[in-house]
C-alpha positions in Angstrom: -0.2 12.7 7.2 -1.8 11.0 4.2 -1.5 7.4 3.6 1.0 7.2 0.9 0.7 4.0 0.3 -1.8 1.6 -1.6 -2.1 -1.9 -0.7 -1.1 -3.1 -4.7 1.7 -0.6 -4.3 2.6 -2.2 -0.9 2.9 -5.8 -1.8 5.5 -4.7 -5.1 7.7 -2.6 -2.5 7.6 -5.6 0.1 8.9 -7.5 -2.7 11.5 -5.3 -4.4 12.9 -4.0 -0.9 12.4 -7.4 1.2 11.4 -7.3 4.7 13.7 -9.7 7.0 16.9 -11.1 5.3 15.2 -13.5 3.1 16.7 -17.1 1.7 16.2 -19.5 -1.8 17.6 -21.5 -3.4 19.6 -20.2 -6.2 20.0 -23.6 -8.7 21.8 -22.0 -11.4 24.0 -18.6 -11.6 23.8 -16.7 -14.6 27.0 -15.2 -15.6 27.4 -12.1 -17.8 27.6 -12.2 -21.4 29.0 -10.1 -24.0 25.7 -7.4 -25.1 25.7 -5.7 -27.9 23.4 -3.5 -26.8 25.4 -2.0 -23.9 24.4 0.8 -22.5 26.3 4.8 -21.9 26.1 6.3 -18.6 27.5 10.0 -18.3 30.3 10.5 -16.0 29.5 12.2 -12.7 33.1 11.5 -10.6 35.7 13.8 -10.8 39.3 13.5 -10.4 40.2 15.7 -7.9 37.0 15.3 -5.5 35.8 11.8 -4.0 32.7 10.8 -5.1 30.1 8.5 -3.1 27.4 6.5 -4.3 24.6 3.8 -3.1 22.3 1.9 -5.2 20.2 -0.9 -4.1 20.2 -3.4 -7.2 17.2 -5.2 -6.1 17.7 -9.3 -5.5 21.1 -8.9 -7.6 21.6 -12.8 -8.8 18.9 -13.9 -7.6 16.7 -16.6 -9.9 13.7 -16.1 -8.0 13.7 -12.6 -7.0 13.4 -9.3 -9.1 14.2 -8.3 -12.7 13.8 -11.9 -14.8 16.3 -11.6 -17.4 20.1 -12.0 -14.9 22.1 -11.5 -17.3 20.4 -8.1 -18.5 20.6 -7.3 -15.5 24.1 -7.6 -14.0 25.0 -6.0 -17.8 23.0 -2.8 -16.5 24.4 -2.9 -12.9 27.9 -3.1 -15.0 27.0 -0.2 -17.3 26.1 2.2 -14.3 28.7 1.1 -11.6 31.6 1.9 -14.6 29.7 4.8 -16.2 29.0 6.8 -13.2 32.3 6.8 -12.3 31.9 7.0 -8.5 35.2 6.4 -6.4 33.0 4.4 -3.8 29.9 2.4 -3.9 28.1 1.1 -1.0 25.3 -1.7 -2.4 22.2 -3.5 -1.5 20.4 -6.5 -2.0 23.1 -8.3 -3.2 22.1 -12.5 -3.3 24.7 -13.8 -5.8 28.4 -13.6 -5.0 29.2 -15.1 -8.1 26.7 -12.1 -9.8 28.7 -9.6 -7.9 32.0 -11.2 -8.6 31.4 -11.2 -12.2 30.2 -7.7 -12.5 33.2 -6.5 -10.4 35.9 -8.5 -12.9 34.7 -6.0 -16.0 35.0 -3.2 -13.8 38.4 -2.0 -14.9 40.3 0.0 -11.3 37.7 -1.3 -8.8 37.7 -3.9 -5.8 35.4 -4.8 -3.4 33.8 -6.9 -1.4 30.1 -8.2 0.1 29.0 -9.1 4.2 29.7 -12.6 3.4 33.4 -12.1 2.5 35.9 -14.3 4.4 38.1 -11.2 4.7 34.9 -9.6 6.6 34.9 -10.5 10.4 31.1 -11.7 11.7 30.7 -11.6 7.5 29.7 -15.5 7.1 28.0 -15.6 10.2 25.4 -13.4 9.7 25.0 -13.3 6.0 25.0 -16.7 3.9 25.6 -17.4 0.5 21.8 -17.0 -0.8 20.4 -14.0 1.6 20.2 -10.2 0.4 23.6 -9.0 1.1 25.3 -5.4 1.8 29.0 -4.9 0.0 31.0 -1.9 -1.0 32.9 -1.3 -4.6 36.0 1.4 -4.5 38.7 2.7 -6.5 41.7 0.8 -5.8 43.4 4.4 -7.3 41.9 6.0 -4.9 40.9 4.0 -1.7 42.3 0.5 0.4 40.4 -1.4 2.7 42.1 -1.8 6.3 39.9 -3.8 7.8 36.1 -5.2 7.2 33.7 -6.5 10.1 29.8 -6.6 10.5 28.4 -4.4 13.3 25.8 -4.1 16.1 25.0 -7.7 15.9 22.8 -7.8 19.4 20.6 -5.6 17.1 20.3 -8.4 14.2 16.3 -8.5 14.7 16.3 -4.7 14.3 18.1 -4.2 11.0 16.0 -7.1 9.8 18.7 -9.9 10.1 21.1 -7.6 8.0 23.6 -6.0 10.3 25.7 -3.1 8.8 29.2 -3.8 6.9 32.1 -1.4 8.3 34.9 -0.7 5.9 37.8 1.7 7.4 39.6 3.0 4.1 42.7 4.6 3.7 41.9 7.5 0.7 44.5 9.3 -0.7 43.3 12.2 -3.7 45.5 15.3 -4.4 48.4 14.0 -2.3 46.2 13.9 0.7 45.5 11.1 2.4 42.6 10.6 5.3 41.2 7.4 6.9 37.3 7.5 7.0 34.7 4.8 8.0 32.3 3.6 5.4 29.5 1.8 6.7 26.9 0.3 4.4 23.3 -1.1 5.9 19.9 -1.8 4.7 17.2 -1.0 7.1 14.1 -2.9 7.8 11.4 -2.5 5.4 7.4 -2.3 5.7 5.5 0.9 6.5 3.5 -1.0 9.7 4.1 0.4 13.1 6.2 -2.6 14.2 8.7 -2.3 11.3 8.7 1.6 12.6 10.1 0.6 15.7 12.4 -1.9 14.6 13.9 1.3 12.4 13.8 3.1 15.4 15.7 0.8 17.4 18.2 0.0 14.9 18.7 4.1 14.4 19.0 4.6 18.4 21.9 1.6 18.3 23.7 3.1 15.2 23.5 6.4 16.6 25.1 5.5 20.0 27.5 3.6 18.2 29.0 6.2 16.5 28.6 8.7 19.3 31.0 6.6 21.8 33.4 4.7 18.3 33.9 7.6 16.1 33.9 10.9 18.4 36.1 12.5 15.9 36.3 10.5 12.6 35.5 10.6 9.8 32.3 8.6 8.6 29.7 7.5 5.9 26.7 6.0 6.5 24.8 4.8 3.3 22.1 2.7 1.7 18.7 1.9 1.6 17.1 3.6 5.1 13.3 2.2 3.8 12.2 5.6 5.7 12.4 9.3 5.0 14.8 11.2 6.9 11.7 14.7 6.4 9.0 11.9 8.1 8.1 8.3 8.0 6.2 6.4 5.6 4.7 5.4 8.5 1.5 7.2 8.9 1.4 9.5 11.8 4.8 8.5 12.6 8.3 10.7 12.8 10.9 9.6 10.8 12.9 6.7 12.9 16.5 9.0 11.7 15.1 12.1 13.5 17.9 11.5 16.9 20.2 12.1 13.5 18.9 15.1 12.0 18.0 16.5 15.0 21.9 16.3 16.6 23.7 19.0 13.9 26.1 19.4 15.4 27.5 16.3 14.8 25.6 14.3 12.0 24.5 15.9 8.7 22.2 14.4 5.5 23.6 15.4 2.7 20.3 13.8 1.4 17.7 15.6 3.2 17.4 18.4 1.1 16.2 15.8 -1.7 13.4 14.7 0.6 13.0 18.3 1.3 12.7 19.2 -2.6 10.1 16.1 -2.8 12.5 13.8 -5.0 11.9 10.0 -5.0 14.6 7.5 -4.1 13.0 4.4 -6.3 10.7 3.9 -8.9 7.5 3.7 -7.6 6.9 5.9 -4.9 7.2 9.9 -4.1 9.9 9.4 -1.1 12.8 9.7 -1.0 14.7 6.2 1.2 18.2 5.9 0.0 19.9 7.6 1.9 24.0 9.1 3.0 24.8 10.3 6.6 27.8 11.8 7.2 29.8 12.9 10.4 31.1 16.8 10.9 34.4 15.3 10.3 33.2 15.0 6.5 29.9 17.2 6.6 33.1 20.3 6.2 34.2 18.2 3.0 30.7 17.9 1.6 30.3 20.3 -2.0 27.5 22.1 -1.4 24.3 21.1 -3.7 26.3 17.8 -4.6 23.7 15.2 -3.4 21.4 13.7 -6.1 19.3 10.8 -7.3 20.8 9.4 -10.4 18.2 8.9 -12.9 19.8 6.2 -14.9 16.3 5.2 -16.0 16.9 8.0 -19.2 19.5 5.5 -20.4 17.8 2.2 -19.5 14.7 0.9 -21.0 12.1 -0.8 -18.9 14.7 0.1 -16.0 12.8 -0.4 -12.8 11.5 -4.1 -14.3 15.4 -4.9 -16.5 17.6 -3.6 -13.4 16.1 -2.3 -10.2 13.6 -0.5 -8.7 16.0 1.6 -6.9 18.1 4.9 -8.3 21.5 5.5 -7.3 22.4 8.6 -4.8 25.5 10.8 -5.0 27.3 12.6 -3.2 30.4 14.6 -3.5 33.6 15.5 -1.5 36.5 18.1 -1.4 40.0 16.5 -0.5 
């Protein structure tokens, strides 16, 4: 396999992806102000089917960290998370609490919550207050939270200090109502052989996690993978999620047929690392063709340097 990767390249995706959990000091918190410049996102929810989305939104809050202008930015995070109109969102890379917090108050029907959440067991101790951190978003019409914890924390080192967030949700749409585990992560980073393994091992420990937990629930895994599910970024390497694709009987990407069509996940490279897993359980549910990278960047100038350097990923359900 080509390298696919040049060194310049390298260093800006080391930065907007971050390697291990990384800390700072964040001095002052911007909060979000009114813009007159505002942008429109299209709808792509629907009413009657549930809709899944995960964005990473690249050092959200943080002063020292990706996009300069914070308050631009939380206004485009806003603009997306409301316009998309997803039922759930699973995010990454979230620094600020008080960023998220402020963003999720103008989000008219949603709650949510981030890994450092009191109401999240493990949350505060392995997430702090200035960290990247995972957290969820959800329709409070659609979807209640009945219980929160961080996972597979023997295997901190291999999801790069950021264990995944578990959320069990109780969804009700067209009078039905079904329990399903959403679990939100953010893989290690770095396209070295050593950050390879550390993917690998994390992907073995999540695999055999859900193999003896969740026989025969339902479950979503989503975020940023910072692999390819087709191969690695890696060169010469397999992708670290092959135990996943391989076992179809069980675990399906919705997202695979993205990587498989060559469509690119963030803003500066061709693969495709944002990525949902789902269980058989849900993998019946799943509307066919559904998956897709959002390109809000049509509606967003200077996106990848104003918001992230990440594009959303949908997917879509039958209930």
């Amino acid at each position: 396999m080509l390298l696919r990767h040049s060194v310049v390249l390298l260093v800006s995706f080391l930065i907007g992806c971050g390697g291990d959990a990384a800390f700072e000091d964040l001095s002052a918190e911007s909060s979000l102000g009114t813009r007159q410049d505002a942008v429109t996102i299209p709808s792509q929810g629907s009413s009657t089917a549930l809709d899944i989305g995960c964005w990473n939104v690249e050092w959200f809050g943080s002063s020292s960290n990706g996009p300069t202008n914070e308050t631009l930015q939380q206004s485009n995070v806003k603009d997306v998370l409301l316009g998309a109109n997803m039922d759930i969102w699973g995010l990454e890379e979230i620094v600020s609490t008080t960023a998220f917090n402020n963003v999720k108050s103008q989000l008219s029907g949603y709650a949510g919550l981030v890994a450092s959440d009191s109401s999240v067991t493990n949350g505060s101790s392995y997430y702090s207050s200035s960290e990247q951190k995972v957290g969820i978003l959800y329709k409070t019409s659609v979807a209640s939270v009945q219980s929160a914890r961080i996972i597979l924390t023997s295997y901190d080192s291999d999801f790069a200090g950021r264990p995944p967030l578990e959320v069990k949700l109780r969804v009700t749409l067209n009078g039905t109502t079904r329990d399903i585990v959403v679990i939100v992560f953010h893989a290690k980073a770095f396209d070295d052989a050593t950050s390879w393994q550390r993917r690998l091992n994390a992907s073995n420990a999540l695999k055999s996690y859900l193999d003896s937990t969740y026989p025969s629930t339902p479950v979503v895994v989503l975020g940023d993978w910072n692999d390819d599910v087709d191969t690695s970024i890696t060169s010469g390497k397999a992708s670290p999620y092959q135990n996943f694709v391989s076992d179809s009987a069980d675990y399906f990407f919705p997202t695979k047929a993205l990587s498989d069509a060559g469509v690119a996940s963030t803003a500066s490279y061709s693969d495709m690392i944002d990525h949902q897993l789902v269980t058989n359980e849900l993998k019946s549910l799943y509307v066919s063709g559904s998956a897709k990278v959002y390109r809000v960047d049509s509606y967003i100038s200077s996106y990848a340097s104003t918001t992230t350097d990440h594009f959303p990923v949908l997917t879509r359900y039958n209930w």
